[in-house]
Backbone bond lengths (Angstrom), bond angles and torsions (degrees), N, CA, C in turn:
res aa  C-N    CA-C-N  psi(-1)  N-CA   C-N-CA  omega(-1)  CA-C   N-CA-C  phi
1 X - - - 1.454 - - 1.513 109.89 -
2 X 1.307 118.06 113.80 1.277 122.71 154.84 1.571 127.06 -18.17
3 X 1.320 116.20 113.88 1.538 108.47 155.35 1.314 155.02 -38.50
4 X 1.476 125.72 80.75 1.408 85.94 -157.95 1.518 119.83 -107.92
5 X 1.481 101.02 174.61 1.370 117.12 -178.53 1.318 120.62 -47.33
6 X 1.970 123.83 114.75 1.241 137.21 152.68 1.893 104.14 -28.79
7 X 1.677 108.32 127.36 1.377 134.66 -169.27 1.529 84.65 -80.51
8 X 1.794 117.33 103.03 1.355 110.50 151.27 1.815 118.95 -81.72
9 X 1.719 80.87 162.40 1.097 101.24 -155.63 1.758 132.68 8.05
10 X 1.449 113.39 70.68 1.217 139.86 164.25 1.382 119.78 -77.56
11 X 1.145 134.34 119.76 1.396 137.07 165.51 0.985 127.75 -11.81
12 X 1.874 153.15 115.55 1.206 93.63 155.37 2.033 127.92 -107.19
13 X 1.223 97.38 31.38 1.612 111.36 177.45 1.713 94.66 -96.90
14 X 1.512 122.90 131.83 1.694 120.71 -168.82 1.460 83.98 -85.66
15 X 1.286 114.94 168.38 1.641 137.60 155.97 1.246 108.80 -43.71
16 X 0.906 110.89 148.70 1.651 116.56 164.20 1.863 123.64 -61.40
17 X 1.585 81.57 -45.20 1.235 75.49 -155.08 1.577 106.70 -84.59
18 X 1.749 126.14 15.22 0.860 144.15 155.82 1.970 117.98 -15.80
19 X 1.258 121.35 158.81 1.345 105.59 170.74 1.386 78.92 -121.84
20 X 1.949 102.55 177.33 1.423 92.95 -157.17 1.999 103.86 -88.98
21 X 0.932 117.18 -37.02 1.775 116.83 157.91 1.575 111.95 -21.78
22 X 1.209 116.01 -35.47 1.233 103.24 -155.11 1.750 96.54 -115.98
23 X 1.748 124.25 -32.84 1.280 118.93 149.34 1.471 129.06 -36.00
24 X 1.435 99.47 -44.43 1.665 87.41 176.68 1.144 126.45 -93.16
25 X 1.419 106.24 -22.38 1.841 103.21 156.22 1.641 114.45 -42.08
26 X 1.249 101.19 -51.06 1.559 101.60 -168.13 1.657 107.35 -74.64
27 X 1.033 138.46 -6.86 1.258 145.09 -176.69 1.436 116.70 -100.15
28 X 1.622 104.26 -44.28 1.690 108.96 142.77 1.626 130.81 -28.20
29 X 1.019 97.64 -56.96 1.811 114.76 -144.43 1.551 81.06 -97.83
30 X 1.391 135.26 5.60 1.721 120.60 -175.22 2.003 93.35 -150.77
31 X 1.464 92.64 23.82 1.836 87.87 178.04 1.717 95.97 -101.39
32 X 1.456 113.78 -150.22 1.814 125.98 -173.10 1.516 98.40 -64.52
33 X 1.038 101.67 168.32 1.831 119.69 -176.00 2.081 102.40 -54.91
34 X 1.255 104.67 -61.83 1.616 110.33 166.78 0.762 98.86 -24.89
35 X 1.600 114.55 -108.75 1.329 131.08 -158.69 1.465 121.27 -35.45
36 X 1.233 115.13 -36.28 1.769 126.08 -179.72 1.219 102.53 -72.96
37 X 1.193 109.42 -57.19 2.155 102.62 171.56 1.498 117.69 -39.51
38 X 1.440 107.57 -58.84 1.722 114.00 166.32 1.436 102.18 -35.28
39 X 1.839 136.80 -63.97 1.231 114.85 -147.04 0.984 107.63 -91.37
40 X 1.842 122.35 -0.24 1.539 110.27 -175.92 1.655 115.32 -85.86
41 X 1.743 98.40 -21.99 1.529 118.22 -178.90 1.640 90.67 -54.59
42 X 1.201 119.56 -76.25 1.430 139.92 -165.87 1.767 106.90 -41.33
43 X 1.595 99.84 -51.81 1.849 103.07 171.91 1.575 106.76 -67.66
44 X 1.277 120.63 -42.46 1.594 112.12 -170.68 1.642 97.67 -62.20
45 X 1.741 124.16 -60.36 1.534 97.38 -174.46 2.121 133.24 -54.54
46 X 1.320 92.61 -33.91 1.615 104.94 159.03 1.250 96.67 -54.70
47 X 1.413 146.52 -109.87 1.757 124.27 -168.12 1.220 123.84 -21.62
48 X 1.259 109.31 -41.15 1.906 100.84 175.92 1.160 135.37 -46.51
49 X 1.662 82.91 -53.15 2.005 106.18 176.63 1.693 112.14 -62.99
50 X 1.288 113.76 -25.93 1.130 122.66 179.29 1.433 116.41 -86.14
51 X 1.148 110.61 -41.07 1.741 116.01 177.13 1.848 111.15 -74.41
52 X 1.660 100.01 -26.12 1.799 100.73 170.58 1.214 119.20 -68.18
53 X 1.810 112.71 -27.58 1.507 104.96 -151.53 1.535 86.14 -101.28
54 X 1.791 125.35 -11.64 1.491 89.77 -179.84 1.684 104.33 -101.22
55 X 1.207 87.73 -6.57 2.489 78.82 174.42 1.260 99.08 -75.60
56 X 1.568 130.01 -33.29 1.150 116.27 177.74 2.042 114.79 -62.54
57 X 1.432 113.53 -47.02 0.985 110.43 -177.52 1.635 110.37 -59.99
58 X 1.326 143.72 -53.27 1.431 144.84 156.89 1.848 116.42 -48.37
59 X 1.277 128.15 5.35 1.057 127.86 -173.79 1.795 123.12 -65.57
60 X 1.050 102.82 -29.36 1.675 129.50 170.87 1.454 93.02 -60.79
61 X 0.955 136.38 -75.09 1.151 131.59 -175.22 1.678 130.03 -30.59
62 X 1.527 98.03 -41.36 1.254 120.33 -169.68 1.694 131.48 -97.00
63 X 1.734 100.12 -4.88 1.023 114.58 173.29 2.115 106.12 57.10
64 X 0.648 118.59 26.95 1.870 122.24 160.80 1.311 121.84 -135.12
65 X 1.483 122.20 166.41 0.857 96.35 -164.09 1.835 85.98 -161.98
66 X 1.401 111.92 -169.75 1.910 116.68 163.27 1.877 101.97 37.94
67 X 1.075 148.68 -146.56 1.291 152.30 -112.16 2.192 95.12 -85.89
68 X 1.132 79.30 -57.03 1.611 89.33 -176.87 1.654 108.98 -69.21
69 X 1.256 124.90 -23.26 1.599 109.23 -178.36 1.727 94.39 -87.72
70 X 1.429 143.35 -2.98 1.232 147.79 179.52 1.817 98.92 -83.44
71 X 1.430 94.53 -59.98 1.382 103.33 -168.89 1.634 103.42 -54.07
72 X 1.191 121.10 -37.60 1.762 106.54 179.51 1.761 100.45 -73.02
73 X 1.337 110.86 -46.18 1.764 92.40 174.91 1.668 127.64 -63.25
74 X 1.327 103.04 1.25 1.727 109.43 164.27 1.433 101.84 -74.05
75 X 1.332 118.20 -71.70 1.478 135.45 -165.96 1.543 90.85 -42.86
76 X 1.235 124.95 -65.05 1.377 134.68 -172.95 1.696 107.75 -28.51
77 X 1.394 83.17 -67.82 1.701 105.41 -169.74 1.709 111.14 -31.68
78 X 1.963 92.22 -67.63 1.342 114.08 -175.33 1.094 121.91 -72.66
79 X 1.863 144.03 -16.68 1.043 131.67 146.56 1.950 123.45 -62.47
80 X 1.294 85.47 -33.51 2.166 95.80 168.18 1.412 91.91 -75.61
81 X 0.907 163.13 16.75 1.615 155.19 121.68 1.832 116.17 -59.39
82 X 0.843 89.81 -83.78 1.620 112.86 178.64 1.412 96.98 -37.45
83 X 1.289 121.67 -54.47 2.446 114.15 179.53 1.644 90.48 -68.67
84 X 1.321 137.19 -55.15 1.388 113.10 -177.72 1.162 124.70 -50.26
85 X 1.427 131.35 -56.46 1.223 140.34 -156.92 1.825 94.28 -64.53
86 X 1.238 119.13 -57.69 1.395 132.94 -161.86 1.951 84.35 -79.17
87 X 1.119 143.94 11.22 1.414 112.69 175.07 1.980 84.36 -153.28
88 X 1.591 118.48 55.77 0.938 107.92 157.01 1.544 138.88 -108.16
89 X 1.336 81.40 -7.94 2.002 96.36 152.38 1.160 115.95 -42.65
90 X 1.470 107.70 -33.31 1.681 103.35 -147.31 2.069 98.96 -96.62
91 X 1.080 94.85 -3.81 1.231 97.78 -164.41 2.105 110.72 -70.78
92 X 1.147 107.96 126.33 1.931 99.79 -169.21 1.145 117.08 -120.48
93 X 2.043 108.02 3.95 1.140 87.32 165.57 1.798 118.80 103.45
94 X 1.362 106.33 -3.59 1.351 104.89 -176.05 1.651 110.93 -97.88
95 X 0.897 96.38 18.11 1.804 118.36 160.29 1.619 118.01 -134.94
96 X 1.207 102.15 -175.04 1.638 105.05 154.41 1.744 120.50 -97.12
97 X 1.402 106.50 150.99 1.684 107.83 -164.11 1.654 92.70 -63.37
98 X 0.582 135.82 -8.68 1.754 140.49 -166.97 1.434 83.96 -88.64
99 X 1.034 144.81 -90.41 1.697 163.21 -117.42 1.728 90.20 -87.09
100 X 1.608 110.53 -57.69 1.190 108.34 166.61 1.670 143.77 -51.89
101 X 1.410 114.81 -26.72 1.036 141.48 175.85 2.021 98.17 -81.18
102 X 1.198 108.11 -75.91 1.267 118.95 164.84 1.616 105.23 5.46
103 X 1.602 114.43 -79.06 1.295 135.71 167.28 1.135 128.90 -15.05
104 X 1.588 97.04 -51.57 2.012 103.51 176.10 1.269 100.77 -89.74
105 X 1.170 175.28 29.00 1.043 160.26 -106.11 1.730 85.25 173.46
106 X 1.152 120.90 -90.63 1.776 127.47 163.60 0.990 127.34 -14.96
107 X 1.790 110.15 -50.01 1.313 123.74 164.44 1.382 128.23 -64.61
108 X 1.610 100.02 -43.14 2.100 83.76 164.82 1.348 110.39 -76.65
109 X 1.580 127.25 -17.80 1.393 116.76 -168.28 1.785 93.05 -64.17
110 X 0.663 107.66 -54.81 2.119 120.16 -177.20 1.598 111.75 -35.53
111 X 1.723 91.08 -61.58 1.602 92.84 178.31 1.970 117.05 -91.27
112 X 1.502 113.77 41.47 0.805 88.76 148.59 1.896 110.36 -152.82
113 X 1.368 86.55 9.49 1.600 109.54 149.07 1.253 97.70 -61.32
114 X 1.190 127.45 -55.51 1.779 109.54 -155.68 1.855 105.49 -76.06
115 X 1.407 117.85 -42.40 1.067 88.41 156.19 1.762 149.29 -114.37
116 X 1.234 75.08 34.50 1.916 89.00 148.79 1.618 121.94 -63.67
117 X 1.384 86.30 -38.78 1.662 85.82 -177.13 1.607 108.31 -116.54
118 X 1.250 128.90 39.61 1.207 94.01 126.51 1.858 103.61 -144.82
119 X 1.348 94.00 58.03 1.840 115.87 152.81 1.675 90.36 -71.57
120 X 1.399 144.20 -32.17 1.341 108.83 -147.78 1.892 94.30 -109.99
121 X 1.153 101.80 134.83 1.373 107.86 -153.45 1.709 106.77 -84.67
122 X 1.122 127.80 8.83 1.651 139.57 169.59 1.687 92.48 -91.03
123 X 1.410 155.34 -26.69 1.084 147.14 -175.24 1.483 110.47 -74.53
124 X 1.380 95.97 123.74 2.025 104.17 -167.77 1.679 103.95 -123.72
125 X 1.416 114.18 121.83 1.348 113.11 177.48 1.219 118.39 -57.44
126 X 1.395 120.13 -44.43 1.280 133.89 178.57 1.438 126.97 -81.90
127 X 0.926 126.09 179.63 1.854 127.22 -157.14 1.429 141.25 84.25
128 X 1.384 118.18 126.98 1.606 108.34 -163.51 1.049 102.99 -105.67
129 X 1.199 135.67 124.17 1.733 125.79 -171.81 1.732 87.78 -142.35
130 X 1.727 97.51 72.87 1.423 95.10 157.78 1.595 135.35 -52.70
131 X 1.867 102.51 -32.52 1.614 89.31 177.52 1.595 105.14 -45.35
132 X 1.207 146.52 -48.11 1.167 128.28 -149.45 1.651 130.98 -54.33
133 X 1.426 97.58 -37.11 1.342 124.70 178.37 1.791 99.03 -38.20
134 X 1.246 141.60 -76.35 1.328 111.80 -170.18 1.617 139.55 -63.16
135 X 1.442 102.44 -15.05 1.411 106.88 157.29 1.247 115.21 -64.55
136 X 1.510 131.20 -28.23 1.579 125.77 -150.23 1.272 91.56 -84.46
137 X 1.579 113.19 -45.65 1.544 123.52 -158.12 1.948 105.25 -85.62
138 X 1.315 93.94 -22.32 1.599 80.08 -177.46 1.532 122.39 124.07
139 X 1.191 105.86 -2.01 1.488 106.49 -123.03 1.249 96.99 -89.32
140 X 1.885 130.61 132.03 1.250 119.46 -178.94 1.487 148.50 -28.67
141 X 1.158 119.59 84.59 2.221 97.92 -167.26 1.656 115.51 -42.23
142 X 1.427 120.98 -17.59 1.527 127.30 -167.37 1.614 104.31 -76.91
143 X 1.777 103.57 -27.10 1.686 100.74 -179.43 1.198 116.20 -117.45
144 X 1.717 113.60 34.21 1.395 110.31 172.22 1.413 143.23 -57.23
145 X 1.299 118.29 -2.41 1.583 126.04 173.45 1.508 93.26 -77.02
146 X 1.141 111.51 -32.97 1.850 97.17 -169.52 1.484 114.50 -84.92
147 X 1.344 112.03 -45.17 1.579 104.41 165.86 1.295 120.47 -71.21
148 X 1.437 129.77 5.83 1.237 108.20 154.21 1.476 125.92 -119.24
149 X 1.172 99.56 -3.76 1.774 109.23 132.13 2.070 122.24 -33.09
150 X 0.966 87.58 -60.63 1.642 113.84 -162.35 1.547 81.11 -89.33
151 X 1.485 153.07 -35.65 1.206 121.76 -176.33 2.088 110.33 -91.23
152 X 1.155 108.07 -18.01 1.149 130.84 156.85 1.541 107.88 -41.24
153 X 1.645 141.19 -54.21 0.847 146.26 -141.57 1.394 97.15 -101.12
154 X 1.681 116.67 -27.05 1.883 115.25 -135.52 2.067 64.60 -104.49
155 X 1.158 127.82 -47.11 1.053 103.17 -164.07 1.918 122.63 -79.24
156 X 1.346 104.34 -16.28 1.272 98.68 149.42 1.383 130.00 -57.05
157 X 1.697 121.65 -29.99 1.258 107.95 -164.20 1.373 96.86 -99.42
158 X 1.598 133.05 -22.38 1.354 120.64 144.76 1.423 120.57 -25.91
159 X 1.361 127.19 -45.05 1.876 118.59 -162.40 1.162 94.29 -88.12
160 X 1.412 102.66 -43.20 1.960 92.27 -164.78 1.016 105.80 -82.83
161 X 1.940 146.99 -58.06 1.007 135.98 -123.25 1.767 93.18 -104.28
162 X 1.385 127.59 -13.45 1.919 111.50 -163.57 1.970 89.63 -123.69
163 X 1.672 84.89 145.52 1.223 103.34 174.06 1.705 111.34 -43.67
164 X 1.764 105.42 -164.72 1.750 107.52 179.48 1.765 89.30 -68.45
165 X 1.399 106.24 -57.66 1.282 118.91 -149.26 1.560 114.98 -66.25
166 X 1.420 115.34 -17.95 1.383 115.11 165.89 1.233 114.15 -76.59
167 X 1.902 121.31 -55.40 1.462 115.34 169.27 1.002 103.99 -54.60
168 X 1.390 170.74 -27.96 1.611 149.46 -179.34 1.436 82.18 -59.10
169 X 1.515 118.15 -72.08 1.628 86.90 -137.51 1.673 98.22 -99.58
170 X 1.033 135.05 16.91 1.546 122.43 143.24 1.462 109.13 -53.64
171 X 1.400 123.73 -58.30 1.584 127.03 -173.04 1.595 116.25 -62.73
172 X 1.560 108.63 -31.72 1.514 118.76 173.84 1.824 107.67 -55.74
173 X 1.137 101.77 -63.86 1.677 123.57 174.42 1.649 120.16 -51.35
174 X 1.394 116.12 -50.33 1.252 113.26 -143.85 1.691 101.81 -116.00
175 X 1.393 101.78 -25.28 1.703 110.39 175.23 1.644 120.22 -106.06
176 X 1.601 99.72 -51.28 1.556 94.78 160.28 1.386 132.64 -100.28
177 X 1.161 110.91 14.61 1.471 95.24 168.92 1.495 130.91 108.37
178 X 1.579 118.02 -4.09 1.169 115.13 -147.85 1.766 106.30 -95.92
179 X 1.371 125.53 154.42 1.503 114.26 -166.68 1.105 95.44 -78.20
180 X 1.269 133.29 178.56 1.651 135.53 -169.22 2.193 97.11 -96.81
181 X 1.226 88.94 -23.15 1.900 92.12 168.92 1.670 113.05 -67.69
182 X 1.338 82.77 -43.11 2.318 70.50 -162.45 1.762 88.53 -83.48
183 X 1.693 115.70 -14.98 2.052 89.91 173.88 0.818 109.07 -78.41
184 X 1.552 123.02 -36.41 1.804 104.67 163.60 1.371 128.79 -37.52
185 X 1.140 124.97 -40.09 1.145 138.73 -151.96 1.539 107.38 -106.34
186 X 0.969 130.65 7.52 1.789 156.58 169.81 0.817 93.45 -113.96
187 X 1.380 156.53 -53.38 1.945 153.52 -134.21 1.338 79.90 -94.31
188 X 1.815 124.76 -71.08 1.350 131.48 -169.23 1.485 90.25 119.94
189 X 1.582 118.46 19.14 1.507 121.50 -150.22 1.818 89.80 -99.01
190 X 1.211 114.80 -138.50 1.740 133.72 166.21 1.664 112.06 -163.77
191 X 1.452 111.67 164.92 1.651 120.53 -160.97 1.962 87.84 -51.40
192 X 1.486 112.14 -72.46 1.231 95.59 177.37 1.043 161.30 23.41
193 X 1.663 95.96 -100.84 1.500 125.73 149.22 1.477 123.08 -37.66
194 X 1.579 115.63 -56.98 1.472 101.25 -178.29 2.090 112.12 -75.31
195 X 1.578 112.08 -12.64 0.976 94.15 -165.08 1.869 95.64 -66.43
196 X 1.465 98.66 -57.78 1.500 111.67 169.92 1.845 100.66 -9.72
197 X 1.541 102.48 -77.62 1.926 107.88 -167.67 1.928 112.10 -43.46
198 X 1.427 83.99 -27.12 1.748 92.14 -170.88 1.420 125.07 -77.30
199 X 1.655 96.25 -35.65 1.495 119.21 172.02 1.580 102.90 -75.85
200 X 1.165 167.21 -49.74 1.263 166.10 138.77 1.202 110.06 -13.06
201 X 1.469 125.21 -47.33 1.164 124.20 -153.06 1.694 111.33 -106.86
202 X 1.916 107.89 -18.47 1.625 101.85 146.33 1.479 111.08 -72.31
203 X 1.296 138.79 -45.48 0.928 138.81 -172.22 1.584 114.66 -23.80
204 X 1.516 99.22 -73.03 1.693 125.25 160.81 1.637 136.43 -36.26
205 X 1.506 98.63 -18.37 1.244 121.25 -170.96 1.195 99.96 -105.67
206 X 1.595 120.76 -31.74 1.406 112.15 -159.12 1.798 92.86 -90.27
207 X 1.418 120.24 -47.90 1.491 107.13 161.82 1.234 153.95 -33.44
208 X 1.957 86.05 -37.52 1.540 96.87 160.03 1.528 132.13 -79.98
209 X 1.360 126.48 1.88 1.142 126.46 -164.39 1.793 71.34 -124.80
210 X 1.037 158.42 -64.55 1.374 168.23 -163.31 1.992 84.58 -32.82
211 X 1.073 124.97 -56.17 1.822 150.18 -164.32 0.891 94.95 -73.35
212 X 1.630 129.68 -55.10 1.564 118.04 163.31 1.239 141.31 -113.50
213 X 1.361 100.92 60.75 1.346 134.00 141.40 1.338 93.91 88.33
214 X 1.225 150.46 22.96 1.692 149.89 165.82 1.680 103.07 -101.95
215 X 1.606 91.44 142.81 1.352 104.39 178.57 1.392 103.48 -68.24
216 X 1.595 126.28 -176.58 1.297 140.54 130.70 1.962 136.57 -40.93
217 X 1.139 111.18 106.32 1.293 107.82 -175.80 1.314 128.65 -117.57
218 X 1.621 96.87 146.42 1.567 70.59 -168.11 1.417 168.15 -74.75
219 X 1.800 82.38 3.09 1.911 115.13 174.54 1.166 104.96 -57.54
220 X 1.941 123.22 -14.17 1.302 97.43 -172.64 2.023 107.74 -101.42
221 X 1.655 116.57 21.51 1.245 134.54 169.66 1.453 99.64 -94.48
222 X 1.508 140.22 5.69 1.420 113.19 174.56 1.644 84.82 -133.27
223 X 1.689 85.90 170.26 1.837 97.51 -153.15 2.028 97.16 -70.29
């Protein structure tokens, strides 16, 4: 585990309006060399557990798994150490130190999901490979005149009805494959932002097929 950086000039009287979980964290992590070692040991395994359970939850995505999907939730852990420790001055308290900490921890898990995947140099942002869409979704082989009816329609209202920037990342997401971390992280965008682009851009889709005469389905509820 990485060392991390002594909290300059950090308080050492907590806020008031502190709760007490999160006062003594902060009083920990800015008391004598001991005692601060104790709370960083104690904060680094809390990031761990947190950085395991969400690479594990995104792991499908990423195709790894056993020694190496751990080893990125170390890195995770210990760089979400190192921004707390070095930015706990700044901390005031309008959360709990748990919830707050939480935060960095997600954030390296995100940015380094995204580039995990695209280290592997066969991964292409671009390309529409609609055949795929009924394997992904499921979609019966017995009622294929109708889903491709209905995929006939979704990809017209893809060209015509959404800006550049929505078709990029509808097609990034929904045809090739890409996790919503590493398109963030190609756009230069955040989870946010693309959910925002994504939500607009079913929206648009669902009107347009709504206009010609198709119900709502539910391929257009997954990313």
């Amino acid at each position: 585990m990485a060392r991390p950086h002594r909290a300059g000039g950090a308080t050492s009287a907590a806020h008031a309006s502190f709760d007490t979980e999160s006062e003594e964290w902060v009083r920990a992590l800015c008391a004598s060399e001991a005692e601060r070692q104790a709370a960083v040991e104690r904060l680094h395994g809390l990031l761990l557990r947190i950085a395991r359970s969400e690479v594990n939850r995104r792991s499908p995505q990423l195709a790894i798994t056993g020694p190496e999907l751990d080893d990125l939730a170390h890195q995770a852990a210990s760089d979400a150490l190192l921004a707390i420790t070095a930015k706990i001055g700044g901390f005031r308290g309008e959360s709990r130190f748990t919830t707050w900490a939480y935060k960095f921890v997600v954030l390296e898990v995100s940015a380094k999901v995204g580039r995990h995947f695209w280290r592997d140099p066969g991964v292409r942002l671009e390309g529409e490979d609609w055949e795929r869409l009924p394997d992904r979704f499921g979609f019966d082989p017995a009622r294929e005149s109708e889903w491709r009816d209905l995929l006939a329609a979704l990809r017209r209202a893809v060209e015509e009805e959404l800006t550049e920037r929505q078709r990029r990342i509808f097609v990034a997401l929904v045809l090739t494959g890409v996790p919503l971390d590493a398109l963030a992280l190609e756009l230069g965008s955040n989870r946010n932002a693309i959910y925002k682009t994504m939500f607009d851009a079913r929206r648009k889709i669902r009107a347009a097929l709504a206009a010609n005469g198709y119900m709502d389905h539910d391929m257009l509820r997954r990313p």
